[in-house]
C-alpha positions as CSV (number, residue, x, y, z in Angstrom):
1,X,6.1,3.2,-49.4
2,X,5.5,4.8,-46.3
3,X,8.7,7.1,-47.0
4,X,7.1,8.1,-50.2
5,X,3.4,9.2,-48.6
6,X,5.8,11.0,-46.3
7,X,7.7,13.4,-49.4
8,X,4.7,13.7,-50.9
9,X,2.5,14.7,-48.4
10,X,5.5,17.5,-47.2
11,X,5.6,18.3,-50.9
12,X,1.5,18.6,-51.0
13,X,1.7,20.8,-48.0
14,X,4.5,22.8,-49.2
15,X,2.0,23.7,-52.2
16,X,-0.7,24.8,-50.4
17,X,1.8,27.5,-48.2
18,X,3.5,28.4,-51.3
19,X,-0.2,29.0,-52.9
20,X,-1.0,31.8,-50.3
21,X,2.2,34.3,-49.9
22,X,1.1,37.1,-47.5
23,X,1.9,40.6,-48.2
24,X,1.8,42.9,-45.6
25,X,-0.2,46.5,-45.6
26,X,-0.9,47.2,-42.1
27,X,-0.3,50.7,-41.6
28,X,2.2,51.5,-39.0
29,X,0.2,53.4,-36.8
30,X,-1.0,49.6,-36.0
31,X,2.0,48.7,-34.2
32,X,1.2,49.7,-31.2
33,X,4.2,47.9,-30.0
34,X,7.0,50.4,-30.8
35,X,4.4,53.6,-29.4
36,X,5.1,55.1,-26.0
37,X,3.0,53.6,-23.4
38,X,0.2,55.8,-22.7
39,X,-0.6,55.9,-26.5
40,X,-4.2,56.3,-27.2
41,X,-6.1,54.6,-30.2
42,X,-6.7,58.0,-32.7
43,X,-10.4,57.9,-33.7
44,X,-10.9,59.8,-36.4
45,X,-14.8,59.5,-36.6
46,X,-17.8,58.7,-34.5
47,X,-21.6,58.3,-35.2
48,X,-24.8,57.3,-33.5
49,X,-25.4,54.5,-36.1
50,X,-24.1,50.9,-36.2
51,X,-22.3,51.5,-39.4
52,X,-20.1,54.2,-40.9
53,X,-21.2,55.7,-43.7
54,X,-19.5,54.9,-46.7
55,X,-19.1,58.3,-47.2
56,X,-16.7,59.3,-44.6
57,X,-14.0,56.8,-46.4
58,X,-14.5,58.1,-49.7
59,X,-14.3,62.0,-48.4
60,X,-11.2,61.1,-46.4
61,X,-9.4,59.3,-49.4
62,X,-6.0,58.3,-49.1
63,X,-4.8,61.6,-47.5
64,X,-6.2,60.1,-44.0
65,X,-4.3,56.9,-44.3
66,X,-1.1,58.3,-44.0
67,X,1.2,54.8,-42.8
68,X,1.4,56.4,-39.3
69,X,-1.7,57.8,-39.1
70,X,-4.1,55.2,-39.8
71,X,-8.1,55.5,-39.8
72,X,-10.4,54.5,-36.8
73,X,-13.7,55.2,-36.4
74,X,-16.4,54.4,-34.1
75,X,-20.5,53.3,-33.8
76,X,-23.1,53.5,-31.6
77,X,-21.5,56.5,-29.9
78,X,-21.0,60.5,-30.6
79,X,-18.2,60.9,-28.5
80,X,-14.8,59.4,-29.7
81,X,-13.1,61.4,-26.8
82,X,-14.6,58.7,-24.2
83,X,-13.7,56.1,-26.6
84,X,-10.1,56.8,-27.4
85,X,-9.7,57.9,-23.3
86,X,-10.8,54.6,-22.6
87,X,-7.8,52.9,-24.7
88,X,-3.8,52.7,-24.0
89,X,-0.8,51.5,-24.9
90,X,0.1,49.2,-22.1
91,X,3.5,47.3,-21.3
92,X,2.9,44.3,-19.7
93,X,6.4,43.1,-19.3
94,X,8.5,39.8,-20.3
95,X,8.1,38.3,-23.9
96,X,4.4,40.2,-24.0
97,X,5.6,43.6,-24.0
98,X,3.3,46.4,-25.1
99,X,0.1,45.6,-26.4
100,X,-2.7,48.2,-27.4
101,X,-5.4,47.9,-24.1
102,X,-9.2,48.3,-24.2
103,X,-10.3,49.0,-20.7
104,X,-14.1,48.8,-19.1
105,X,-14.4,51.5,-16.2
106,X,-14.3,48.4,-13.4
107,X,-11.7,46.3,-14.5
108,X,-9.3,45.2,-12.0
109,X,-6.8,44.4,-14.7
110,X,-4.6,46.9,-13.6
111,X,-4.1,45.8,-9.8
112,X,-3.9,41.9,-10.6
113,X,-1.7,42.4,-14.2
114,X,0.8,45.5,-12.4
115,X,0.5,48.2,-15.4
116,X,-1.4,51.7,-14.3
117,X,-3.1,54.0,-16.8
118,X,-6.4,56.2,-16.9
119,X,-8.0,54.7,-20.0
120,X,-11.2,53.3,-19.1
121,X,-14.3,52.9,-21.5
122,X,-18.3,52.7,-19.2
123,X,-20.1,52.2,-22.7
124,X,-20.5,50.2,-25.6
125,X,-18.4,50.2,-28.2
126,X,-17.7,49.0,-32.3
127,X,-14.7,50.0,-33.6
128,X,-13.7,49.9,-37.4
129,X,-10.0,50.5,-38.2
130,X,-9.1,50.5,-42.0
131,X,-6.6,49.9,-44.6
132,X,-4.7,52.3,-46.4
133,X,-6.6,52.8,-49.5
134,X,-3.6,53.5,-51.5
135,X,-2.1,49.6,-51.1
136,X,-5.2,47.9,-50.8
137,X,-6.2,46.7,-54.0
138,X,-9.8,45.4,-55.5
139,X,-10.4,42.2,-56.9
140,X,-7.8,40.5,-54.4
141,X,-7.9,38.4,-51.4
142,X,-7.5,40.3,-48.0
143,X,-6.8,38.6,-45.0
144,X,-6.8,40.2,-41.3
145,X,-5.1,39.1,-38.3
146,X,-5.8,39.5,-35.0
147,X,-3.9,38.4,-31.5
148,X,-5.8,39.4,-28.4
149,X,-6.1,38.1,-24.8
150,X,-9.1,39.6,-22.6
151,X,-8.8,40.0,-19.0
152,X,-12.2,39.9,-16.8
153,X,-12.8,40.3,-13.0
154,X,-15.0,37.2,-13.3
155,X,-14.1,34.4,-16.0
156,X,-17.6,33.6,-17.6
157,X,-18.3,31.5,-20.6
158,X,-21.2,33.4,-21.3
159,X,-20.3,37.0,-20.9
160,X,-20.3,37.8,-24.8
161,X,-17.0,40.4,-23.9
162,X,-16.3,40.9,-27.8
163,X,-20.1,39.7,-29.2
164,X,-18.9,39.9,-33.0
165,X,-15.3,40.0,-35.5
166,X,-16.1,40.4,-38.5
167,X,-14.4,42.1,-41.9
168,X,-15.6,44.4,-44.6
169,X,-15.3,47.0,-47.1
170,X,-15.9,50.7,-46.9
171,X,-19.2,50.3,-48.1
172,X,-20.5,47.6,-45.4
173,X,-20.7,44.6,-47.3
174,X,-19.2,42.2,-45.2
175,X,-19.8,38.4,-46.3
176,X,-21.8,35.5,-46.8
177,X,-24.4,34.3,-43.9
178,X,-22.3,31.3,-42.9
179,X,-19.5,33.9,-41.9
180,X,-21.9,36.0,-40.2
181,X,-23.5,33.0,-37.9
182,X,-20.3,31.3,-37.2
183,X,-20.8,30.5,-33.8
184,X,-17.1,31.2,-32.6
185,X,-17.3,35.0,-33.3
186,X,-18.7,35.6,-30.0
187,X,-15.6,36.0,-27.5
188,X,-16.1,35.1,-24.2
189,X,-13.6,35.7,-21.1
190,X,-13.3,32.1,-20.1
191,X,-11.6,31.4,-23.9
192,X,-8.7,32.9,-21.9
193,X,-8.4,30.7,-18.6
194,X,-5.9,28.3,-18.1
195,X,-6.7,24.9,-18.9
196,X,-4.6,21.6,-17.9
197,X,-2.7,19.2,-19.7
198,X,-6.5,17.1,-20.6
199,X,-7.9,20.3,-22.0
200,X,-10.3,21.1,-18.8
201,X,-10.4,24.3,-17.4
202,X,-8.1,24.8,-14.0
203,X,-9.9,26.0,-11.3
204,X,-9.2,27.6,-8.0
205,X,-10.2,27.4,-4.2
206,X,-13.5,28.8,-5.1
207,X,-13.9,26.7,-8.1
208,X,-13.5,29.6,-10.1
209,X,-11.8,29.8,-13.2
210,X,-7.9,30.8,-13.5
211,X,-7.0,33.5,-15.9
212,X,-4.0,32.8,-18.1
213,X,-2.5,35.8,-19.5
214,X,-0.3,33.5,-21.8
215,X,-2.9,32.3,-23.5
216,X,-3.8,34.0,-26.6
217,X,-6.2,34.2,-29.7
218,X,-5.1,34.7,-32.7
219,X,-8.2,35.6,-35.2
220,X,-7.9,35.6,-38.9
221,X,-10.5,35.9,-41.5
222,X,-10.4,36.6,-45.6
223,X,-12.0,38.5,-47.2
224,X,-12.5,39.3,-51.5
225,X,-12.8,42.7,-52.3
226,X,-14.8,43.1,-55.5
227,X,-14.0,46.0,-57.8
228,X,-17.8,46.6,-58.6
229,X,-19.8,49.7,-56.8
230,X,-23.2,49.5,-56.1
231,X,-25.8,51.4,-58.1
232,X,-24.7,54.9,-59.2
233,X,-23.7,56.1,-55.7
234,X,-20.0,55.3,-56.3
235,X,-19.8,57.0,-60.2
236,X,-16.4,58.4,-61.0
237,X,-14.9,56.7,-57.9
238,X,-11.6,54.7,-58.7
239,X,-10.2,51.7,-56.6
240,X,-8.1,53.9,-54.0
241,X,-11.5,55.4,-52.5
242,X,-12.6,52.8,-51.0
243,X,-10.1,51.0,-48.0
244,X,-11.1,47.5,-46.1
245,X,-12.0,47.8,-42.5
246,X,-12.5,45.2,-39.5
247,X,-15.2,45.6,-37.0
248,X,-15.4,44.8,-33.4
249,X,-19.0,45.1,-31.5
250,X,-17.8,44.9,-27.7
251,X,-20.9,45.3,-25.3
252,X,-21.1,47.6,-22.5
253,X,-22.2,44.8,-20.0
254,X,-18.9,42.9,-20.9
255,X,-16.4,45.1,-21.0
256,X,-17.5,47.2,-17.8
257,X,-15.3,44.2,-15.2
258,X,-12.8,43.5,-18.3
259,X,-9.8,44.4,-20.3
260,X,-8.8,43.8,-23.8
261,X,-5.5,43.7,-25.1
262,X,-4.5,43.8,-28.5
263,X,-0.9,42.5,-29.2
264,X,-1.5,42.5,-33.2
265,X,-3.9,43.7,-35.8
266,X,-2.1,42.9,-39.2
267,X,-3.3,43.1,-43.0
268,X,-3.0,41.3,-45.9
269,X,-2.8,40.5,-49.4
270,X,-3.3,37.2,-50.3
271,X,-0.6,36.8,-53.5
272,X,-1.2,33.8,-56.0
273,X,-4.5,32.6,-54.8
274,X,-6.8,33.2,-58.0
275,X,-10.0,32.4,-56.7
276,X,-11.8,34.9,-58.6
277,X,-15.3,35.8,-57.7
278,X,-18.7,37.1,-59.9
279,X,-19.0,40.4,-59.2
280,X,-22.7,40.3,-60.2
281,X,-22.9,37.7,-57.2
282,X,-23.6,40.4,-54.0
283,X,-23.1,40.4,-51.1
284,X,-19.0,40.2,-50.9
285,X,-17.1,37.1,-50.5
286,X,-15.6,35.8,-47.0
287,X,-13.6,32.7,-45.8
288,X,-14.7,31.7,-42.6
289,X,-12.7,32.8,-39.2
290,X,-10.3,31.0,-38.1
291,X,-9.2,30.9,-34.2
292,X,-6.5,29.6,-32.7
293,X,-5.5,29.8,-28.7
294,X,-2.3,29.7,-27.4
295,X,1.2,31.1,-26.3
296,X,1.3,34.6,-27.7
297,X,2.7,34.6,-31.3
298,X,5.9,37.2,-31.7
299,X,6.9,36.6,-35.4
300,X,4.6,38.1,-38.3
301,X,6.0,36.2,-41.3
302,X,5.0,32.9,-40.9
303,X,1.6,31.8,-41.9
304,X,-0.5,30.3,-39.0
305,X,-1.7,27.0,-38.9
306,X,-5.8,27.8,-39.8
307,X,-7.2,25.4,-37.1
308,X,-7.7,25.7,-33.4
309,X,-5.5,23.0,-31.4
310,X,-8.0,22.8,-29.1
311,X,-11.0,21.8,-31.3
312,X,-11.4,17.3,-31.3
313,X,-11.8,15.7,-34.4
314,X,-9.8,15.1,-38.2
315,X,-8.8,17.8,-40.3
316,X,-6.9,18.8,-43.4
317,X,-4.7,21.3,-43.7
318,X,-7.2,24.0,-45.6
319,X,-9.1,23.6,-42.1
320,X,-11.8,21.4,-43.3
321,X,-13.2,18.6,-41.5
322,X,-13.0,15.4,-42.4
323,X,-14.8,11.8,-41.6
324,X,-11.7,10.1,-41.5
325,X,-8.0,10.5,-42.1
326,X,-6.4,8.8,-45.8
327,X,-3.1,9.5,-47.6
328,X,-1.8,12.7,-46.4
329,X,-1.0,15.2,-43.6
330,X,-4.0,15.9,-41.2
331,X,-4.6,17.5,-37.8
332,X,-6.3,14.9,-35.1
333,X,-7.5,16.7,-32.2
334,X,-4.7,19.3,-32.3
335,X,-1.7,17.5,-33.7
336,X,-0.3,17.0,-37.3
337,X,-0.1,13.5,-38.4
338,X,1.1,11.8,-41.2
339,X,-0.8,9.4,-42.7
């Protein structure tokens, strides 16, 4: 009987992974892992305000999101020089390799990590990077990943280094309340330090806590993108206008002693899931983020597990949580088990 439960829970979770195949449309000017080191994020567009103006995709159109160009453009600053001098392809050796790095103007990254470049960044920043218009389709699922590891002169659990991750569309929509308030969208540098075998942080002489730069977070969120405009500000508009982007709202105050390093930023469709939304029903539709820490991921194929390790309690495998654990395959603080 027990053999049975066994096959059919595999066979159940089979189903769910076969639901959901990925389809990658990350531009290639992502990869910031085959690019010289010393490679600079390209922003393409800056403005005072905390939003881009939908305007700016829609004038670009697809001509802007050429697969190794890409599209980056930054708030709350009119000076994208400062912003894209403050950014760097970095190699940081071993199975890590390069990785795309954010750097505040006091970090000590570079004499504790070994890697040397001018980028550094003594200002806020928000950064929205976009799909290509031409592959990203309305009326689908969208999902963006992201792998990053933040380095800080002083590991706090209260710093607020990256204070929001969130997803959109061109327009600013960006998803329901719950998404918006979910409490682990603020990043904080100790998310990063080493922690023993019992889950509690390590700490040094000083009772300070270690930084682990093996230990990674992988941050994914979907997102629907409806195929309705608002009002009459989009008339005669078509599909391919309007791109996807993900933000980032990284605070001056955190950043200034820290460095961020992006190892992946990777988009999305979501094939075969059919959960269709009312387009009548605004604002745009979001599933929750999802972060995981750990050793950093290399392959880019393989769906990720969409439940932290680290977090106690029962879950299934959509990432929901459960009272208690009956007839199936569940994660119990961290491991897969096989009821």
């Amino acid at each position: 009987m027990k053999k049975f439960l066994l096959f059919a829970a595999l066979a159940a979770s089979m189903n769910v992974i076969a639901q959901e195949s990925l389809t990658d449309i990350t531009p290639a000017a992502y990869d910031w892992s085959h690019q010289p080191v010393g490679t600079k994020m390209v922003i393409k567009h800056a403005v005072p305000e905390w939003n881009t103006p939908y305007t700016f995709s829609y004038t670009l159109g697809g001509s802007e999101y050429l697969e190794n160009g890409g599209c980056i453009s930054a708030n709350a600053t009119d000076n994208p020089q400062a912003i894209m001098d403050g950014t760097a392809v970095v190699d940081l050796g071993g199975e890590i390799g390069k990785v795309m790095c954010i750097n505040g103007a006091n970090s000590k990254a570079q004499q504790t990590l070994g890697f040397t470049t001018a980028a550094s960044i003594n200002d806020k920043i928000q950064i929205n990077i976009f799909t290509n218009p031409d592959n990203t389709p309305r009326k689908q699922w969208i999902r963006c990943r992201l792998v990053l590891n933040i380095f800080s002169n002083t590991i706090s659990t209260t710093d607020g280094i990256i204070a929001n991750m969130y997803f959109m569309d061109a327009d600013n929509n960006n998803k329901h309340a719950d998404v918006a308030s979910f409490p682990d969208n603020k990043v904080n540098s100790a998310q990063f330090a080493e922690y023993d075998e019992d889950g509690d942080p390590v700490l040094d002489d000083n009772e300070d806590y270690v930084y682990d730069k093996n230990r990674w977070l992988t941050y994914e969120i979907d997102y629907y993108l409806m195929d309705t405009f608002k009002g009459d500000t989009y008339e005669g508009r078509t599909s391919q206008d309007m791109p996807a982007k993900w933000k980032m709202w990284i605070p001056q105050a955190g950043l200034a002693q820290s460095t961020i390093f992006i190892k992946q930023l990777k988009f999305f469709t979501i094939d075969g899931y059919t959960d269709d939304k009312d387009e009548a029903n605004w604002p745009a539709y979001a599933r929750g983020p999802h972060l995981t820490y750990g050793p950093c991921p290399h392959t880019t194929d393989i769906q990720s597990m969409r439940i932290s390790p680290a977090r106690k309690g029962i879950y299934n495998l959509a990432g929901q949580r459960v009272d208690e654990a009956r007839n199936g395959v569940f994660i119990i603080d961290g491991h897969k088990v096989v009821k």
